[in-house]
N, C-alpha and C positions, 0 to 999 in steps of 0.2 A: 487507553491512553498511551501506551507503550508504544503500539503501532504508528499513533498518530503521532509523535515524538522524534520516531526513528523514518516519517517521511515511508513505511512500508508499500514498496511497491514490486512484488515478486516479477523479474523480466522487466522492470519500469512499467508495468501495465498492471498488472492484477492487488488489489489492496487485501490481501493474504484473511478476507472475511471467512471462508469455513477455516483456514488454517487458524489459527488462534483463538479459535471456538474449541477446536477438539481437546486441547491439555485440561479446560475449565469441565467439560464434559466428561473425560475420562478421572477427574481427578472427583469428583461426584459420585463416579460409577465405581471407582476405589472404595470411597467414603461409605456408602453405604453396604457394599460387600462383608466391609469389614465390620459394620453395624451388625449384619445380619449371621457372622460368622462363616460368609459363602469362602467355596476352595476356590473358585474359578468364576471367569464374567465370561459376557459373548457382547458380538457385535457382528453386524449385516454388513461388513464391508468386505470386497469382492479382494480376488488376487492382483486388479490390475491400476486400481487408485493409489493414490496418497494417504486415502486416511485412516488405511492399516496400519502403515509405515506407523502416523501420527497415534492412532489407537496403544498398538503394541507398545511402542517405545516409553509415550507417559506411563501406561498400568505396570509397567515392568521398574520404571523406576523410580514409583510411587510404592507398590507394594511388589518385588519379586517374587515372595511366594503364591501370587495369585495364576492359577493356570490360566490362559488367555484362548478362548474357541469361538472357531470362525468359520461358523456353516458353509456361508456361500463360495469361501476360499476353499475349503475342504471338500467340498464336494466338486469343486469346479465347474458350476452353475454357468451356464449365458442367461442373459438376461428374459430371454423370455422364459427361459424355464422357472427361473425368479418368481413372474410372475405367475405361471400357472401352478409351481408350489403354494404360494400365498392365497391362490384361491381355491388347490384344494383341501385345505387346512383353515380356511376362511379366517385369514390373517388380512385384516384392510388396508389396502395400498393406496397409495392415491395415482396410480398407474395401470393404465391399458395397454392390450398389443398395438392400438393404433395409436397413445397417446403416451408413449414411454420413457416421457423424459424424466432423469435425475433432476427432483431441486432439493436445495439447499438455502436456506436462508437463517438470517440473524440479523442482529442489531446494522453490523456493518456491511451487509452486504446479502447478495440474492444469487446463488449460482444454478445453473441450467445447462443439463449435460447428455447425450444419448441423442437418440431416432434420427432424425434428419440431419441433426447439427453433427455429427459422425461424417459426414458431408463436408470438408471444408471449403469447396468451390461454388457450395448454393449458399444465398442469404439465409439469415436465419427470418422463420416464418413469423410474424407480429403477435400469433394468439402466443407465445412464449414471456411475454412480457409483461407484466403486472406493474412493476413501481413508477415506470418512464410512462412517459407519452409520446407517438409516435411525433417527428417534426410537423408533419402536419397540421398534427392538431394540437402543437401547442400557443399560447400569448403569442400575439402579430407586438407587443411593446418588451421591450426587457423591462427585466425586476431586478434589484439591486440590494444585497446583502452586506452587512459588518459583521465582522466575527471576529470576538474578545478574546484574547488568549490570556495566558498568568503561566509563565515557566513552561511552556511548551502545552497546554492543556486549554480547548475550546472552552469558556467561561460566560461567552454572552453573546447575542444573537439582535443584532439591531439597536444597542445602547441595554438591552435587558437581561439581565443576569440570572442564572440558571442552572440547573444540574446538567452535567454532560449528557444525559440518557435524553433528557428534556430538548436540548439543543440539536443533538444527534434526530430524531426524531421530527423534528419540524425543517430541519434542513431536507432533510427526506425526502419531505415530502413537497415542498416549494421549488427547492431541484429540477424532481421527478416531473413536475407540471411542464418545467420547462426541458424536456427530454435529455435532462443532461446524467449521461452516471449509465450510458452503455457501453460498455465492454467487450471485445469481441476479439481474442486472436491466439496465434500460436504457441502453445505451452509445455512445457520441457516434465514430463513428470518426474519424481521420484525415481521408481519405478524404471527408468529409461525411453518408455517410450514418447513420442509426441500426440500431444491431444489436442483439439479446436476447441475452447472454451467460451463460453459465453456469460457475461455476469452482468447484472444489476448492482451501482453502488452509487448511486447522488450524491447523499450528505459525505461519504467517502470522497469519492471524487473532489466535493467542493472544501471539503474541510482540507484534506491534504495538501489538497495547491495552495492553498490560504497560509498553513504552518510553513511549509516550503519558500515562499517566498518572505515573508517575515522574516525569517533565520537568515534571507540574505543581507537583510535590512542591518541585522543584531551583531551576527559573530562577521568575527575577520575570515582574511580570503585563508588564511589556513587551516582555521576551524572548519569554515565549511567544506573547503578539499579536500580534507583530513572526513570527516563526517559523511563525505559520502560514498564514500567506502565500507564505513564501519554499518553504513543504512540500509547500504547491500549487502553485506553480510548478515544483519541482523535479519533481515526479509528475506533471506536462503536460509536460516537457522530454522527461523519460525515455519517458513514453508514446506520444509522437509521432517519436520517430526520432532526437532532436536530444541524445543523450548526450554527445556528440565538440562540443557548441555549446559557448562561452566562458561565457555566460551560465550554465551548468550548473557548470563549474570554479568560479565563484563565487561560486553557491550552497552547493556543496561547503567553500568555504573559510570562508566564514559558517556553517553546519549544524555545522560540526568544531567551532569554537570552543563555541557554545554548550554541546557534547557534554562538555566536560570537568567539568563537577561533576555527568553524569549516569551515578551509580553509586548499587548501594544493589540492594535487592531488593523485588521484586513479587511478591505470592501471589492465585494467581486460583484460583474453583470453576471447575469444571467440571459442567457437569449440562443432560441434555437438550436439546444443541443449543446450551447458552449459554453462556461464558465470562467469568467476573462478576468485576473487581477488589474483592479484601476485604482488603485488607492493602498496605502499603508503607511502606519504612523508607531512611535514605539517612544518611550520614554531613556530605551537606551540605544535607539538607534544610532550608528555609527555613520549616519550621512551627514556633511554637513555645508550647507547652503555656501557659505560664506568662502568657501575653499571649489567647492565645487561647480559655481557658477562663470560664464562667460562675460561678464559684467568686468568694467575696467577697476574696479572696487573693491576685485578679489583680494583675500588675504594668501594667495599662493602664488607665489613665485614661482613667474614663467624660465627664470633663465639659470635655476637648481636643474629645469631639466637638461639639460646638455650635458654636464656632469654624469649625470642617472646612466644617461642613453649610452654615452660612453663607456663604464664601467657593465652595464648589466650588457653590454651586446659584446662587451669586450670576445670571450671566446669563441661565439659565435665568428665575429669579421675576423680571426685569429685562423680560424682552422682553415673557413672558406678557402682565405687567402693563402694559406699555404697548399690546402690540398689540391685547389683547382689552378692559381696562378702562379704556384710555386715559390713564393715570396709574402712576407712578415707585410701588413699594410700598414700604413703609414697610419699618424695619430687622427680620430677622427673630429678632432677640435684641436686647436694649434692654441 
């Protein structure tokens, strides 16, 4: 919910799904450590990911006296040796030398990483795909979705009210039919270097646009210029390991308030890969017919604007005018 709140989109593109899995994960793997009275944890991630960074960081400042040991880091393993340790320790992967892709998946998302997609000038190969359907072969008709919100938080799914896991889940998978929630591009790691990523994420994909635009519906134009900054920051916090940072609490404490008049419902198509807002409604929507229609009926007064125009362009025609024609312009309304 946090995510979906703060509009999360790591680079405007990626919905930070294994990222916000790992603090819940590592903080588990805390919990029971301590259950069991262990000195130290471990974890399979390599020197050259993210979610070391994201590993270390929570278990350290969750429990700092736990040693934190990382085989593959330590040893400085490439990936095929990865794999030919695992088999011969008969540790089961779900990875071959010819089929050697990283995934990752959760609730909110499906990532896919390694073998050809190291490639970024070939397409990625189709058998990589599980949640989407190719364009192909998805519905020749669109399908068409409402999505409930209550304070920034998906609540209902077609008029039908629901647990988010519930809603998450069926979005999912009515998306995925319509091959929308592919992911594909240039990624700035941690770490420093650049990586080609590729991700699966429907219900992400469609719930996000859905909250995104709503909010433009609810808060004022400062709110949301103001917010999406703080949404970009929140989605570089989260992305980089720094959940557990104070700097994050406070973005949090900021992104809630805003959340409170964001209720109301969003209706998206569906069709061929794309997920198109064509509808939204809200009980405190800030639009209003009567001010904002073309009709000779309006309640807004066309001739306050010349006043407006005047005063907000003032320093604008002020500088031009001095700096290119060397002289003060004249009043632009007599």
């Amino acid at each position: 919910m946090p995510a979906i709140k703060a509009n999360a989109l790591y680079m405007d593109t990626y919905p930070v799904s294994s990222s916000i899995s790992r603090p819940l994960i590592a903080s588990k793997l805390v919990e029971v450590a301590e259950e069991e009275g262990a000195q130290a944890v471990a974890h399979g991630c390599t020197g050259k990911g993210n979610d070391q960074v994201r590993f270390d960081i929570a278990i350290r400042s969750l429990n700092p006296e736990l040693q934190v040991i990382a085989p593959v880091r330590e040893w400085n393993m490439a990936r095929d040796k990865e794999i030919e340790w695992a088999r011969e320790h008969e540790v089961p992967v779900p990875v071959t030398a010819d089929s050697p892709y990283s995934i990752d998946q959760n609730l909110w998302g499906r990532s896919i990483e390694c073998g050809v997609l190291e490639h970024p000038e070939l397409e990625p190969p189709a058998d990589i795909y599980e949640w989407t359907a190719p364009i192909g072969e998805t519905p020749d008709e669109p399908e068409y979705l409402t999505i409930g919100f209550e304070e920034g938080a998906p609540v209902a799914l077609n008029g039908e009210r629901m647990s988010p896991l519930e809603l998450i889940e069926r979005v999912q998978v009515i998306a995925g039919e319509h091959g929308v929630g592919r992911i594909e591009h240039m990624e700035d790691r941690i770490v420093g270097l650049k990586s080609r990523e590729v991700y699966e994420a429907p219900a992400a994909t469609v719930i996000l646009k859905a909250h995104a635009d709503l909010e433009k519906m609810v808060l004022t134009r400062h709110e949301k210029l103001f917010k999406r900054g703080v949404d970009h920051e929140w989605a570089v916090l989260a992305y980089t390991g720094l959940w557990m940072d104070p700097l994050k609490e406070a973005l949090d404490a900021f992104i809630d308030k805003t959340q409170e008049s964001v209720t109301g419902e969003v209706r998206l198509k569906l069709f061929k890969g794309n997920a198109q807002v064509v509808g939204r409604s809200s009980p405190f929507s800030l639009y209003d017919l009567s001010l904002a229609t073309y009709n000779i009926d309006t309640t807004y007064d066309q001739r306050a604007a010349a006043g407006f125009i005047e005063l907000w362009g003032l320093p604008t025609v002020t500088a031009w005018a001095l700096r290119k024609r060397g002289k003060v312009a004249p009043p632009l309304h007599a």
